[in-house]
C-alpha positions as CSV (number, residue, x, y, z in Angstrom):
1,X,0.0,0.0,0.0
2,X,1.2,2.9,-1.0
3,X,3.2,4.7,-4.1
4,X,5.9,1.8,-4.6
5,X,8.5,3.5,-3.4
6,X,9.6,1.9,-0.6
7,X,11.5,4.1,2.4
8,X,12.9,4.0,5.7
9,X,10.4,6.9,6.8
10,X,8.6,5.3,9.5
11,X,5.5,8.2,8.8
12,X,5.5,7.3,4.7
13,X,3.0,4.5,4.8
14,X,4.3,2.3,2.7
15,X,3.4,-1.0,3.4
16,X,3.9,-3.9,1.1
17,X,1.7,-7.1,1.1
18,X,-1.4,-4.8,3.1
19,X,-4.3,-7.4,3.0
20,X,-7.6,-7.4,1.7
21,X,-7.5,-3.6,0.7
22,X,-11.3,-2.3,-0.1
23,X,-10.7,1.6,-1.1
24,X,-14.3,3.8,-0.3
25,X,-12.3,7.2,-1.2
26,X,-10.5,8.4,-4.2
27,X,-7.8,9.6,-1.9
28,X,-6.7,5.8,-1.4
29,X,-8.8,5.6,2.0
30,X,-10.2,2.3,3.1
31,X,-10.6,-1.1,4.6
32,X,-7.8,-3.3,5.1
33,X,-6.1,-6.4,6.9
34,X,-3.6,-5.0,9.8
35,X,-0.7,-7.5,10.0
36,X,1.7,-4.6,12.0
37,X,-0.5,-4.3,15.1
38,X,-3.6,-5.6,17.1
39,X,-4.5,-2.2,18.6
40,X,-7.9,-2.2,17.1
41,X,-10.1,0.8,19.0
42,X,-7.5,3.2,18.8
43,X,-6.7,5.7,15.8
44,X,-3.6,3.8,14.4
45,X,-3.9,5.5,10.5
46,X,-4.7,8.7,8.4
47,X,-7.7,7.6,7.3
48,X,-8.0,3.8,6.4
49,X,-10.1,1.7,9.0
50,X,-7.6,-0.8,10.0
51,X,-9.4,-4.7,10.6
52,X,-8.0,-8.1,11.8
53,X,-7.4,-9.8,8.9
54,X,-9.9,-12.7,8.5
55,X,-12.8,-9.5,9.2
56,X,-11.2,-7.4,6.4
57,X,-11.2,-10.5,4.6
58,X,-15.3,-11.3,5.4
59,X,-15.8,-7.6,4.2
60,X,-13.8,-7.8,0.8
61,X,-15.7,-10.9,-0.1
62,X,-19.2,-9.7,0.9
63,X,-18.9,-6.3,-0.8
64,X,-19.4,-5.4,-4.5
65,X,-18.4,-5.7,-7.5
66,X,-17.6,-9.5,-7.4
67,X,-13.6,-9.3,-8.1
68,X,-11.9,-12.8,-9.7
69,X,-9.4,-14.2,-7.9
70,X,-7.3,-13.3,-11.0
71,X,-8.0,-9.3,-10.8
72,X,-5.8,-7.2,-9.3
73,X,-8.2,-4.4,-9.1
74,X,-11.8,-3.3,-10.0
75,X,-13.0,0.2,-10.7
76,X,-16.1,1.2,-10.0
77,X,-18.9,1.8,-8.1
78,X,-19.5,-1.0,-5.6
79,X,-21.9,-1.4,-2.1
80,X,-22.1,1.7,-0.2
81,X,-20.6,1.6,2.6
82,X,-21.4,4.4,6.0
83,X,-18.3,4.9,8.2
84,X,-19.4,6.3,11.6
């Protein structure tokens, strides 16, 4: 996750390998698996909402559009999702 250019910069966010990434902002903001930390409840990000793996995972699958295992990426409108 992030531009592919990988740095030492500890506040860059790149991440490589991030899990079950399901993006609900243009600005790259969204669900994901966490493998860095189990601090869930507490802001750990800039904007993405941070999920145990096997829930980001339940998410990805339930959402839309269906995405083959194949696919690296889907554009488009998908379900609507409310972040409170």
């Amino acid at each position: 996750m992030g531009d592919g250019n990988l740095t030492s910069d500890l506040e860059a966010y790149e991440l490589p390998g991030v899990p079950w990434a399901s993006f609900f902002h243009s600005d790259g903001i969204g669900f994901h698996g966490t493998y860095w930390h189990d601090n869930f409840g507490y802001r750990m990000s800039h904007g993405c909402v941070n999920m145990r793996n096997e829930d980001a995972k339940w998410l990805y699958r339930w959402t839309s559009p269906e995405i083959q295992h194949s696919d690296w990426y889907k554009l488009g409108r998908g379900t609507r999702v409310q972040v409170i």
